[in-house]
N, C-alpha and C positions, 0 to 999 in steps of 0.2 A: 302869155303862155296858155295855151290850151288846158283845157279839164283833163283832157288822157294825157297831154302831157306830165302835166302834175303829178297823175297816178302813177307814170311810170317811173319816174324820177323818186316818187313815194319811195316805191315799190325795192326799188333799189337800195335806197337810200337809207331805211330800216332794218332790224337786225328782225330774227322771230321772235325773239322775243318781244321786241317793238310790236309789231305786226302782231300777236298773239295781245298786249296789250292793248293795243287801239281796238282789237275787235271786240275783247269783253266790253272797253268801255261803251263802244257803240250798240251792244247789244244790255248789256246791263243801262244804257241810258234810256232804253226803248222799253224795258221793266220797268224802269223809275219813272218813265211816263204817262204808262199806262196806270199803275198804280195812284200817280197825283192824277191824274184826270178820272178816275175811279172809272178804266176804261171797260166795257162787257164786250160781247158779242167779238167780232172780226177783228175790232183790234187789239184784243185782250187776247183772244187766239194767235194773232199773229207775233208777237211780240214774243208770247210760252213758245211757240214753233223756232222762232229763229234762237231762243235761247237753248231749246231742246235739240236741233240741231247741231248748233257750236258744240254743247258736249259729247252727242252720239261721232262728231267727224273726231274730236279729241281721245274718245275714248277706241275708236277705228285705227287713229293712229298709233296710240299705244300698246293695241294688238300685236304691229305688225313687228316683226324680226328684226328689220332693218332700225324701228327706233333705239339710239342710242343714250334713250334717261334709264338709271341704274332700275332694274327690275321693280323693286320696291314701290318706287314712285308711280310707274307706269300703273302698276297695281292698284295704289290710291285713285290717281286720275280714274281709272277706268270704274271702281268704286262710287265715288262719287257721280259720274256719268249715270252710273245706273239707278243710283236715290235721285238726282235729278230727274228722270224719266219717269222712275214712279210718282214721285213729289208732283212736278208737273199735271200729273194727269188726277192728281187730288187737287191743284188749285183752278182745274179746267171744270171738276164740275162742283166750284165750292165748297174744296174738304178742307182745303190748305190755304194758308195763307203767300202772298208771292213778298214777302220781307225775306223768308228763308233764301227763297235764290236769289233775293239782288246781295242777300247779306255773302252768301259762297261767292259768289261772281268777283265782291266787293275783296274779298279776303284771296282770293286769286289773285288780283289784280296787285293788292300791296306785295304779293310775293313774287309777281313777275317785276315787279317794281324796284321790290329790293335786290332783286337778282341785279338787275343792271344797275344797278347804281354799286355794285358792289364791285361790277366787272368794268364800270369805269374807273372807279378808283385802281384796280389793280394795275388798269393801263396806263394809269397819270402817277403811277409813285413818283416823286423824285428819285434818283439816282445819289446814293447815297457817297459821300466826300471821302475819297483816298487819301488817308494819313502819310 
């Protein structure tokens, strides 16, 4: 099977939640990397960019009308979104340290986490015995 195959089969095949989880982790992996390689310059940039992006499109999202997470939440996301941007742009010119954002990404991650594992189980109950 093909590479685009694969993705698109992915693509399918995952819930967004899924899809919301594989990307933190691929982007928080790209934080954890640069940070062990003690990366500077381009890829130190690059790595804050693609993390600072994934927040700013999540917090775009939760703008819009059409999202249906209870107000609240949107609220926090978009919160966070915005110390993420500021944050970022202190560990861009060494105010910050980048533990803070792998640590949020990391605690995301267990939440999208538990989310599905919670919504599989609701989908696997057994079917309880008529007396």
């Amino acid at each position: 099977m093909s590479l685009q195959a694969y993705r698109r089969v992915q693509q399918v095949a995952e819930s967004p939640r899924q899809t919301e989880y594989r990307l933190f982790a691929q982007v928080t992996g790209s934080l954890i990397r640069a940070k062990e390689t003690e990366a500077t310059g381009g890829a130190l940039m690059e790595a804050l960019d693609w993390n600072r992006r994934l927040w700013s499109t999540l917090s775009s999202d939760c703008s819009s009308a059409d999202n249906a997470l209870p107000k609240e939440l949107r609220a926090q996301i978009i919160s966070l979104a915005l110390w993420v941007n500021r944050y970022t742009s202190d560990v861009m010119r060494s105010k910050g340290d980048i533990d803070a954002l792998i640590d949020v990404n990391k605690a995301i991650m267990e939440g999208l986490a538990m989310q599905a594992q919670l919504a599989a189980q609701a989908g696997h109950q057994p079917i309880a015995s008529q007396a």
